[in-house]
SEKEVO-444525 format. One record per residue (C-alpha): residue number from 1; residue in three letters; x negated, y, z negated. Coordinates in Angstrom, 2 decimals. Each point is the difference from the previous one (the first is absolute). Layout:
<nodes>
<node resi="NUM" resn="ala" east="X" north="Y" up="Z"/>
...
</nodes>
This chain:
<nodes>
<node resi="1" resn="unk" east="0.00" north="0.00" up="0.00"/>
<node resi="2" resn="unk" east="-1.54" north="3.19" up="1.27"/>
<node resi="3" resn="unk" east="0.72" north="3.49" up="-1.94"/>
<node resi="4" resn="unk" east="-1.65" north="3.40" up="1.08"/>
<node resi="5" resn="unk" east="-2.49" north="1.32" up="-2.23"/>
<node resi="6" resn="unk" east="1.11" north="1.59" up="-3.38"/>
<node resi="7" resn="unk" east="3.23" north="-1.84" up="0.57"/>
<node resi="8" resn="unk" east="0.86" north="-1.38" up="-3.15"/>
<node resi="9" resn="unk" east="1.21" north="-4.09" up="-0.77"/>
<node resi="10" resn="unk" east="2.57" north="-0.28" up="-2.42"/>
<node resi="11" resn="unk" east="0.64" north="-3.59" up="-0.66"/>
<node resi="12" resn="unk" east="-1.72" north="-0.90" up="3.56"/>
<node resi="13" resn="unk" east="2.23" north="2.07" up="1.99"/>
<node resi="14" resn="unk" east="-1.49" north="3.94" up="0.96"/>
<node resi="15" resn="unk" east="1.27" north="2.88" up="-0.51"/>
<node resi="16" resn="unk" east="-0.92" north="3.12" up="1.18"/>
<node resi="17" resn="unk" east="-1.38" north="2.17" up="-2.98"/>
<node resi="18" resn="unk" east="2.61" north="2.42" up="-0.46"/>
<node resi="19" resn="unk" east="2.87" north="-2.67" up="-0.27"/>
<node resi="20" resn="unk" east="-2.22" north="-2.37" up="-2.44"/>
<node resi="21" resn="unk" east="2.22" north="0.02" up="-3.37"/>
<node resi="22" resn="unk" east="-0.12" north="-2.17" up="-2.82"/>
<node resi="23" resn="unk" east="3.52" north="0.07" up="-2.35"/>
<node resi="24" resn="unk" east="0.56" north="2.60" up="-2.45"/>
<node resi="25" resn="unk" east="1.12" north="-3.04" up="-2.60"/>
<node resi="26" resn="unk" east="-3.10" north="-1.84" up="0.75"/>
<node resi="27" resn="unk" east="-2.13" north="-0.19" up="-3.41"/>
<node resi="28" resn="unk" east="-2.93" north="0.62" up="2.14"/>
<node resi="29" resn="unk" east="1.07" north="3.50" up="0.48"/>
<node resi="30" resn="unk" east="2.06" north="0.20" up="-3.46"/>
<node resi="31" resn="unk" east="-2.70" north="-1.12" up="-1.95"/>
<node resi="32" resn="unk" east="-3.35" north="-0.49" up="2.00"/>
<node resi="33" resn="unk" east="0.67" north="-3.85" up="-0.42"/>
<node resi="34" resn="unk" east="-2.20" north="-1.56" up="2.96"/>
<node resi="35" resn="unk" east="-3.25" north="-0.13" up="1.09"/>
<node resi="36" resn="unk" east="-1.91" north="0.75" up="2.70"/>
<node resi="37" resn="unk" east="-3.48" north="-0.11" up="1.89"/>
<node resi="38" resn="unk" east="-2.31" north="2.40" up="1.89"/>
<node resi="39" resn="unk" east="-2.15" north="-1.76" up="2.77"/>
<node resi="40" resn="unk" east="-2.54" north="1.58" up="2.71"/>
<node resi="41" resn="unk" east="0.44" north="-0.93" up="3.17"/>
<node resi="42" resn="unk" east="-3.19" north="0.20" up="2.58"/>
<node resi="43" resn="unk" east="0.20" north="0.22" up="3.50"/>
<node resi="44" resn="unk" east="3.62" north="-1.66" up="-1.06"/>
<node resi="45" resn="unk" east="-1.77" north="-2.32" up="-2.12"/>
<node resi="46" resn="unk" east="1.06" north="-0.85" up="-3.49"/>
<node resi="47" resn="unk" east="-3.08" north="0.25" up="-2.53"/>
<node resi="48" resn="unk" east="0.84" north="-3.34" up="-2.47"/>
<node resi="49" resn="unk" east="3.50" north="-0.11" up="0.75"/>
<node resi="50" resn="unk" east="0.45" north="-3.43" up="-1.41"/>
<node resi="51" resn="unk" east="-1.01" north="1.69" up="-3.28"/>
<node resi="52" resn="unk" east="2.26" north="2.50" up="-0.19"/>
<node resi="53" resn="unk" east="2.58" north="-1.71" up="0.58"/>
<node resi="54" resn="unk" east="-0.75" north="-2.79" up="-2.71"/>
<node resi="55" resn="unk" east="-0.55" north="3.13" up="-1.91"/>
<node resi="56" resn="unk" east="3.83" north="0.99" up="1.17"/>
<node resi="57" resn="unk" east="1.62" north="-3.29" up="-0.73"/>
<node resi="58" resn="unk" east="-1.78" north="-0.29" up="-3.84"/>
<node resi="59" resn="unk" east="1.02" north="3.49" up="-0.68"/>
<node resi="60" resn="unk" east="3.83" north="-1.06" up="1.18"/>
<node resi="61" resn="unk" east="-0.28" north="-2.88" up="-1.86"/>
<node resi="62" resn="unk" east="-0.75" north="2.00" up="-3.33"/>
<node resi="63" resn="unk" east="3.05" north="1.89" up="0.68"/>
<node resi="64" resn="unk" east="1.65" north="-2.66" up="0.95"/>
<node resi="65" resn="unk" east="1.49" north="1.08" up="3.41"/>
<node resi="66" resn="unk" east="-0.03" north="-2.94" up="2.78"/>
<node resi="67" resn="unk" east="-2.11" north="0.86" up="3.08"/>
<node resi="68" resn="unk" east="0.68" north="-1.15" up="3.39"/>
<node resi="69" resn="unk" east="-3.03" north="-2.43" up="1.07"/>
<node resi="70" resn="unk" east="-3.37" north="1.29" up="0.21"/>
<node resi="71" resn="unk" east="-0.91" north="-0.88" up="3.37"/>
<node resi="72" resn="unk" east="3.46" north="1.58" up="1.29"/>
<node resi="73" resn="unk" east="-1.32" north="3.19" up="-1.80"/>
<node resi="74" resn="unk" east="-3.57" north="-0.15" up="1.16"/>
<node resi="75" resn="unk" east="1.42" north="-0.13" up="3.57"/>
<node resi="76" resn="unk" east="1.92" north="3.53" up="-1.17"/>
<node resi="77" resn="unk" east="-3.30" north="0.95" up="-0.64"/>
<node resi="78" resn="unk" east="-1.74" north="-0.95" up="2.89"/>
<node resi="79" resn="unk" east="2.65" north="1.49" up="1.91"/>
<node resi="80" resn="unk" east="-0.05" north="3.50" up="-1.09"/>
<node resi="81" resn="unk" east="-4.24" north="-0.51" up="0.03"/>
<node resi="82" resn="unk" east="-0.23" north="-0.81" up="3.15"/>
<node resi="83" resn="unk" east="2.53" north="3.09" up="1.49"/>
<node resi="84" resn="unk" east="-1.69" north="2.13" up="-2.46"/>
<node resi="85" resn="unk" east="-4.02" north="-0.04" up="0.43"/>
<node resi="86" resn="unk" east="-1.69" north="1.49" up="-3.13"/>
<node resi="87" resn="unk" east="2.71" north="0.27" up="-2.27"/>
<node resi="88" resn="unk" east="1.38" north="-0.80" up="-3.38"/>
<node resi="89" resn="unk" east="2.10" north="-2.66" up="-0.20"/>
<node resi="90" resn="unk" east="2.46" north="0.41" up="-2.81"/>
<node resi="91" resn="unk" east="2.21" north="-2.69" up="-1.23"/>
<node resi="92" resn="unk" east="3.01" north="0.05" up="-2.63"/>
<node resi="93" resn="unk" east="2.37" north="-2.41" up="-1.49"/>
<node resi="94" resn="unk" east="3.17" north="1.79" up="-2.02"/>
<node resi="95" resn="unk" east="1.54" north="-1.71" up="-2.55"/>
<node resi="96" resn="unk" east="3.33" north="0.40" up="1.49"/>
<node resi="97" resn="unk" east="3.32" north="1.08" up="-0.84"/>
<node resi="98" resn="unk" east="1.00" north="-2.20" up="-2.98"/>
<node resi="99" resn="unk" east="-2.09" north="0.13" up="-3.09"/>
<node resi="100" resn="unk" east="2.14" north="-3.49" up="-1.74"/>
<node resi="101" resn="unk" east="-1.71" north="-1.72" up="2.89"/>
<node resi="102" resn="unk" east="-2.81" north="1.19" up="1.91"/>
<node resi="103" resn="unk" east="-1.24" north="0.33" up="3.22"/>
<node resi="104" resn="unk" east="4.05" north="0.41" up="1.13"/>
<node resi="105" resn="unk" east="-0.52" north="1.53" up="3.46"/>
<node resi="106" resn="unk" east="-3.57" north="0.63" up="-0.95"/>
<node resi="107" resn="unk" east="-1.76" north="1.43" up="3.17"/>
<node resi="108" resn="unk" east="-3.37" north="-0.58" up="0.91"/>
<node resi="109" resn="unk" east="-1.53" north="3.35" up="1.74"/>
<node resi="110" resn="unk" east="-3.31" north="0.43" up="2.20"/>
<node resi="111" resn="unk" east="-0.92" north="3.17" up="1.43"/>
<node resi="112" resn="unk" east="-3.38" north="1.52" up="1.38"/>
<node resi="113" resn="unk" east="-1.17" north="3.26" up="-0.05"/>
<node resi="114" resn="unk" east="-3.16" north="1.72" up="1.29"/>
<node resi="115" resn="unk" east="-2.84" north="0.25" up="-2.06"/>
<node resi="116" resn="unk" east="0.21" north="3.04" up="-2.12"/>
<node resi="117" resn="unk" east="-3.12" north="2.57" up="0.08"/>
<node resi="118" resn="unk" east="-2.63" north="-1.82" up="-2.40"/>
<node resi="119" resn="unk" east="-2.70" north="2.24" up="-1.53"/>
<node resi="120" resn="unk" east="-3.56" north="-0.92" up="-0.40"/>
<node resi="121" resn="unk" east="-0.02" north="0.47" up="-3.34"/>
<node resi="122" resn="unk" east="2.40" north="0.35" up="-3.33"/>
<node resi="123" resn="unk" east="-0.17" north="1.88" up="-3.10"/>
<node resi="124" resn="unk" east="2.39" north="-2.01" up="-3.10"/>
<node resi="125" resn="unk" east="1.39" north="1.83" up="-2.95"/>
<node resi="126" resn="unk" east="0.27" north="-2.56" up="-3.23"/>
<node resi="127" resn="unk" east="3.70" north="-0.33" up="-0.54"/>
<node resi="128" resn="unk" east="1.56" north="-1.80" up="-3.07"/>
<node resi="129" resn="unk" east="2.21" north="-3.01" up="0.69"/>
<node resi="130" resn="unk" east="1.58" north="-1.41" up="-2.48"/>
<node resi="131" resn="unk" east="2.61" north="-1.90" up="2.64"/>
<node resi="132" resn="unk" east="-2.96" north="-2.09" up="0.48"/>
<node resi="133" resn="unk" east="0.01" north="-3.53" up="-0.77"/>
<node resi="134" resn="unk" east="-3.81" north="0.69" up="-1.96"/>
<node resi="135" resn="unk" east="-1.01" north="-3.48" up="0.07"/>
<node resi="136" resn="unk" east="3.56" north="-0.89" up="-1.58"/>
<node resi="137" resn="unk" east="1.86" north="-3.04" up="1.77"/>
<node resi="138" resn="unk" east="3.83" north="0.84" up="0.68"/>
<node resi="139" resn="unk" east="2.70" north="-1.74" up="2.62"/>
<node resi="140" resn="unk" east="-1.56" north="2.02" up="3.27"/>
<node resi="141" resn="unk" east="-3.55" north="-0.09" up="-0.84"/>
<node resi="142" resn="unk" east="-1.89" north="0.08" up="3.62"/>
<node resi="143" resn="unk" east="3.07" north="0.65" up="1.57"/>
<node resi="144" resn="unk" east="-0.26" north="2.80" up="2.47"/>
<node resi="145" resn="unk" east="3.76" north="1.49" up="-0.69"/>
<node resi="146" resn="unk" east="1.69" north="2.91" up="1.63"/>
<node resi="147" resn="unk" east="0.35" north="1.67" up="-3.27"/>
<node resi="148" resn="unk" east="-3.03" north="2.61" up="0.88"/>
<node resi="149" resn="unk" east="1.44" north="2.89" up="-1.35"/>
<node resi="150" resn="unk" east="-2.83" north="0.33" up="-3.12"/>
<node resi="151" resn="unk" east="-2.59" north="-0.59" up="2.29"/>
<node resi="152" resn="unk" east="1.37" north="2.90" up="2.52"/>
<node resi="153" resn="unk" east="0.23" north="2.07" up="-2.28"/>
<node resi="154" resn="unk" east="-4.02" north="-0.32" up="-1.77"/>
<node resi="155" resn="unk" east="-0.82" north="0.77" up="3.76"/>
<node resi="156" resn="unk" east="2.27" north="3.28" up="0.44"/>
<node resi="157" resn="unk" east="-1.63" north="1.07" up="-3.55"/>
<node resi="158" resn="unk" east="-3.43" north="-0.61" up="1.29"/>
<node resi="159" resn="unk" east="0.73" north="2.11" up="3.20"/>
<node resi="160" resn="unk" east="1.72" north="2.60" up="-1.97"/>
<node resi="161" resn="unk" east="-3.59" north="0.61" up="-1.75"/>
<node resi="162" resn="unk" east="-1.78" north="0.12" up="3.16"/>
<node resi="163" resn="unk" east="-1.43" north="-3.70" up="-0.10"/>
<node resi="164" resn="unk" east="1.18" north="-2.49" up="3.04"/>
<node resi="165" resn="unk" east="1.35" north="-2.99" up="-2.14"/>
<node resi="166" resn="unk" east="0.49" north="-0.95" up="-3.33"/>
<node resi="167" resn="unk" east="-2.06" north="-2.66" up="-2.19"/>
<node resi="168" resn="unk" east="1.83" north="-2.10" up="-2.54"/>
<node resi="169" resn="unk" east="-1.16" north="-0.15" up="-3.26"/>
<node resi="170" resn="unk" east="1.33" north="-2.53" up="-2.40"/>
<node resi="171" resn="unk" east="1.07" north="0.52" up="-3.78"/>
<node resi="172" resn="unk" east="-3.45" north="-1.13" up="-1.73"/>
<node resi="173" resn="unk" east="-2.05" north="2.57" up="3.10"/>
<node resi="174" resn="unk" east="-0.56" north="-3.04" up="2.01"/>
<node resi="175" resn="unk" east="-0.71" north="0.32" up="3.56"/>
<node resi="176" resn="unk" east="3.25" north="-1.43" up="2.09"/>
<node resi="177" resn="unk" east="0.80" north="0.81" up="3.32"/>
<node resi="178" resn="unk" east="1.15" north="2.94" up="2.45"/>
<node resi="179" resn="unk" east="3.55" north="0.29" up="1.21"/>
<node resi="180" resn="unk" east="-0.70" north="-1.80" up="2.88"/>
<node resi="181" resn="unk" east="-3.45" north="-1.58" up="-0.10"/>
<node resi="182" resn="unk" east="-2.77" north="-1.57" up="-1.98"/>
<node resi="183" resn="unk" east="-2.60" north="1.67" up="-1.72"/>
<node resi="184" resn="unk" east="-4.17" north="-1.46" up="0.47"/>
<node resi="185" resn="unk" east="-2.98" north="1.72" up="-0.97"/>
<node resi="186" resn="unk" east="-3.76" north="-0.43" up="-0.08"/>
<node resi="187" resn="unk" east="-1.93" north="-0.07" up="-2.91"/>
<node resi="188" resn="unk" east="-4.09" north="-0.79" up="-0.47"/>
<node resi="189" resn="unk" east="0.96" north="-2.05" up="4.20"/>
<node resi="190" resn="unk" east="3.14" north="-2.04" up="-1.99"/>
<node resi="191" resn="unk" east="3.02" north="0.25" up="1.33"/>
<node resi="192" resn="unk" east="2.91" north="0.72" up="-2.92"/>
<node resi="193" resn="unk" east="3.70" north="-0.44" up="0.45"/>
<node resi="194" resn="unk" east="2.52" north="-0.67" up="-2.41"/>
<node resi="195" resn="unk" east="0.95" north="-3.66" up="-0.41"/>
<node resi="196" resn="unk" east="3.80" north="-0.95" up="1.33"/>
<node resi="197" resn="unk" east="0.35" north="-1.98" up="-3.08"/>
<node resi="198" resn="unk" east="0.78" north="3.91" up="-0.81"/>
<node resi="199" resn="unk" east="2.86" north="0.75" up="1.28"/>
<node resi="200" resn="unk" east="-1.78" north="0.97" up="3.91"/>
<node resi="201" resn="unk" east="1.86" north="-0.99" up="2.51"/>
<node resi="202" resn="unk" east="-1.65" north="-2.49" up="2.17"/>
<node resi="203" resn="unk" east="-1.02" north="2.08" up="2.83"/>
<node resi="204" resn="unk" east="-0.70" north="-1.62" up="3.61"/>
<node resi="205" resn="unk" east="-2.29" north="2.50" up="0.84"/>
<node resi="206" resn="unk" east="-1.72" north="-0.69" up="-3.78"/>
<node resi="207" resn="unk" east="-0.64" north="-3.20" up="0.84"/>
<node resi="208" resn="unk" east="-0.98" north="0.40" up="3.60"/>
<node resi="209" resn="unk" east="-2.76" north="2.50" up="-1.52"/>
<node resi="210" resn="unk" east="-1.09" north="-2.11" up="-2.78"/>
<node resi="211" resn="unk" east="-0.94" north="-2.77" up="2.36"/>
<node resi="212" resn="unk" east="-2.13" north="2.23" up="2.29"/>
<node resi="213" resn="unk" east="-2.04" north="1.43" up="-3.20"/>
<node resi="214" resn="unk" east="-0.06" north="-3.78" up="-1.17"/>
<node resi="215" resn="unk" east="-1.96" north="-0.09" up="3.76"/>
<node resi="216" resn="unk" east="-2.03" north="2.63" up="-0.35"/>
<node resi="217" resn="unk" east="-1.66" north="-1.58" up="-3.26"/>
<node resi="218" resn="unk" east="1.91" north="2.95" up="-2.31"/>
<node resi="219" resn="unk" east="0.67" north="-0.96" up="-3.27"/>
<node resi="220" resn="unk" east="3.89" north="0.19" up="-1.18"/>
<node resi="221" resn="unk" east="1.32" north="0.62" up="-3.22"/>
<node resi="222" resn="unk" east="3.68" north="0.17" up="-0.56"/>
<node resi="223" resn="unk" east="1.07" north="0.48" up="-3.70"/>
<node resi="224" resn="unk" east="1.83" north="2.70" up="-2.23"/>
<node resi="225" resn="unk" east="-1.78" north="3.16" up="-0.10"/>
<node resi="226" resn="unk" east="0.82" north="3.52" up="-1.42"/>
<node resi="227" resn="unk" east="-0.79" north="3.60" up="1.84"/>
<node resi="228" resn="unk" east="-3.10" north="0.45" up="-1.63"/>
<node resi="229" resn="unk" east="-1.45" north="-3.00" up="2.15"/>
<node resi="230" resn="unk" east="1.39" north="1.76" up="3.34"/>
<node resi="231" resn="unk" east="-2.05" north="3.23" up="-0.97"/>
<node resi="232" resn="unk" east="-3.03" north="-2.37" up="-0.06"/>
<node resi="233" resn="unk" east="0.78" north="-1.26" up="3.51"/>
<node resi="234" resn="unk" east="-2.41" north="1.03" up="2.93"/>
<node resi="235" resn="unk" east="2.75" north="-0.08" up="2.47"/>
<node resi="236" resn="unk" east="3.61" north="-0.55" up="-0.07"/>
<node resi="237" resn="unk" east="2.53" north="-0.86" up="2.80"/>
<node resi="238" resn="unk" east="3.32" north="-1.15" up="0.28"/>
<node resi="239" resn="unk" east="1.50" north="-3.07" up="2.58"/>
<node resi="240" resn="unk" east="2.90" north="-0.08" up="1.23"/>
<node resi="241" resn="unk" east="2.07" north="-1.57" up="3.10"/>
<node resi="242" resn="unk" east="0.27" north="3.52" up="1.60"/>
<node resi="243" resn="unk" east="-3.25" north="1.70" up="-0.90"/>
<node resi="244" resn="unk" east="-2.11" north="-3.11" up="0.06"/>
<node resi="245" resn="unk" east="-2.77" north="1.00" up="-2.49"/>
<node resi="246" resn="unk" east="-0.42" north="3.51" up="-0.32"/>
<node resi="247" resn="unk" east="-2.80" north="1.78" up="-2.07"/>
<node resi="248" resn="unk" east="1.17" north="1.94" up="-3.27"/>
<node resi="249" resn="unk" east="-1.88" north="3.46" up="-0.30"/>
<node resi="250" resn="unk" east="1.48" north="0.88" up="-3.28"/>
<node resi="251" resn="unk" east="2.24" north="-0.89" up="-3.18"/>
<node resi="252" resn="unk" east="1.33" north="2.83" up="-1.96"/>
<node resi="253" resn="unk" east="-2.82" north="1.93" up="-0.44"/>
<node resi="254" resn="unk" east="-3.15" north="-2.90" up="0.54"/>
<node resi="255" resn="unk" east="-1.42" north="0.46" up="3.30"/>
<node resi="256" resn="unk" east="-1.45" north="-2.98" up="2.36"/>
<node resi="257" resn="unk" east="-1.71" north="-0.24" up="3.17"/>
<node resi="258" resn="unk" east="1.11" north="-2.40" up="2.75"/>
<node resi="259" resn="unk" east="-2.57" north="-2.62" up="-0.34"/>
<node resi="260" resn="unk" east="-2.17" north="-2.56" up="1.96"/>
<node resi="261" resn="unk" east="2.16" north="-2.43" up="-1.58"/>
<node resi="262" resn="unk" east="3.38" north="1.19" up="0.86"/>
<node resi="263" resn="unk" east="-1.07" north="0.28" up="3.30"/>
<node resi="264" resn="unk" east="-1.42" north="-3.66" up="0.34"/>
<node resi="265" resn="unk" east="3.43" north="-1.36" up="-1.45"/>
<node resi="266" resn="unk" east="1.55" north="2.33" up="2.72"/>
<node resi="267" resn="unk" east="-2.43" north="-1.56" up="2.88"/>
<node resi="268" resn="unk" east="0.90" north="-3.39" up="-1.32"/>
<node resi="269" resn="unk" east="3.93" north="0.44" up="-0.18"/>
<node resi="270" resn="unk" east="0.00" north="1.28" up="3.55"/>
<node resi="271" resn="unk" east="-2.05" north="-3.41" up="1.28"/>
<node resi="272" resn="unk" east="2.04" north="-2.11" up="-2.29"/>
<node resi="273" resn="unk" east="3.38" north="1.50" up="1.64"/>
<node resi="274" resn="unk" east="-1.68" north="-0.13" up="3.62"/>
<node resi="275" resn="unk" east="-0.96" north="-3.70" up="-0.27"/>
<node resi="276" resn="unk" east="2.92" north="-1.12" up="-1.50"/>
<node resi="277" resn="unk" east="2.40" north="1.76" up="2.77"/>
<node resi="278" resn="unk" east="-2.59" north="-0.54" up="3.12"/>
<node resi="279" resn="unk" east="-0.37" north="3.52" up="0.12"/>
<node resi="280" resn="unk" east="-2.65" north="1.83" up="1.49"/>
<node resi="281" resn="unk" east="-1.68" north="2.11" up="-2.52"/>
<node resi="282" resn="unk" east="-0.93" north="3.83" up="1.71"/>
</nodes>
């Protein structure tokens, strides 16, 4: 089933952006009860697809919401890759319309988008969040929910004091996570991140750029650390689906340079993402 680019798949069946609705009963919209994923597409190829959407299905399961089969979905995704180029790829199950039993008319969503402008380099404001999990287990721990509205608004705080994004900082000072991305740094050539025994969410792009410093011989620690172990750091950076890895040039009022390291990882991620799609790298 073709679709034109930017056309959007509700349920398998496209829709033309302006007519794409989902129910105003639906506890998706009512409540933020869903989940969703963001993928980037390249050259209208998925980066780890398979992962996200096992990522997808988990966080449905925690919420309980039945999802259509995987491989149906992943063919939604490849769909609106492929008509797309380099794009993100965003999917979202609703919870649907009856909250006694759920996933009642429950709509699965996939869109694409162009990439949005992505800078070379990001200043982070420390922001409070006591909505975090903080290393405490609950029902949708690891889940990757639609109920973002915290995490919005830490970044629109950030922004509002003339930083780009926000950093999450957990009850006890511990280093957590950004709105929308993980947090890694460099200290004495170690790479630092916090552990997802912690609360993180287990981020693809994490992963992806753990194994490529795992490559490159660089030691990797992940644990629970507090702020005053970032302002030891050498070099900080953030990964995400969208931004890949992307140096971090200050937080709050600590100052960093974009390292040799940070630009390795960046080298690597690029060849990892290349050989894994048959891409040719420029």
């Amino acid at each position: 089933m073709g679709a034109p680019p930017w056309d959007v798949l509700i349920n398998g069946e496209p829709v033309a952006p302006e007519a794409a609705t989902v129910s105003v009963f639906d506890i998706g919209f009512q409540r933020g009860y869903g989940c969703f994923e963001g993928m980037r597409s390249y050259s209208g190829r998925v980066f780890r697809s398979r992962e996200h959407i096992e990522r997808l299905v988990a966080s449905a399961q925690s919420l309980k919401i039945p999802t259509v089969d995987p491989s149906v979905i992943a063919g939604w995704v490849d769909n609106r890759a492929s008509a797309s180029g380099d794009a993100v790829v965003r999917v979202f199950v609703t919870g649907g319309t009856n909250p006694a039993i759920l996933g009642t008319n429950s709509k699965t969503i996939v869109t694409a988008e162009p990439l949005p402008g992505i800078p070379t380099a990001l200043t982070l404001l420390p922001v409070r969040a006591p909505w975090h999990s903080d290393g405490t287990d609950s029902e949708l721990t690891g889940a990757k929910t639609m109920s973002y509205g915290p995490n919005v608004a830490a970044t629109q705080s950030a922004k509002a004091a003339g930083f780009d994004d926000a950093l999450l900082v957990g009850s006890h000072n511990h280093v957590l996570e950004g709105p929308t991305y993980s947090i890694g740094w460099i200290r004495q050539g170690v790479l630092e991140t916090p552990a997802l025994g912690h609360g993180i969410l287990a981020s693809i792009t994490r992963a992806a750029i753990v194994e490529v410093a795992r490559g490159a011989g660089i030691t990797i620690v992940e644990g629970v650390f507090v702020m005053d172990r970032l302002a030891e750091a050498d070099e900080v950076f953030v990964m995400s689906t969208v931004r890949e890895i992307l140096p971090v040039v200050a937080v709050g009022d600590r100052r960093y340079l974009a390292g040799p390291v940070t630009n390795q990882l960046q080298m690597g991620f690029r060849d990892l993402v290349a050989a894994e799609l048959g891409l040719v790298r420029p």
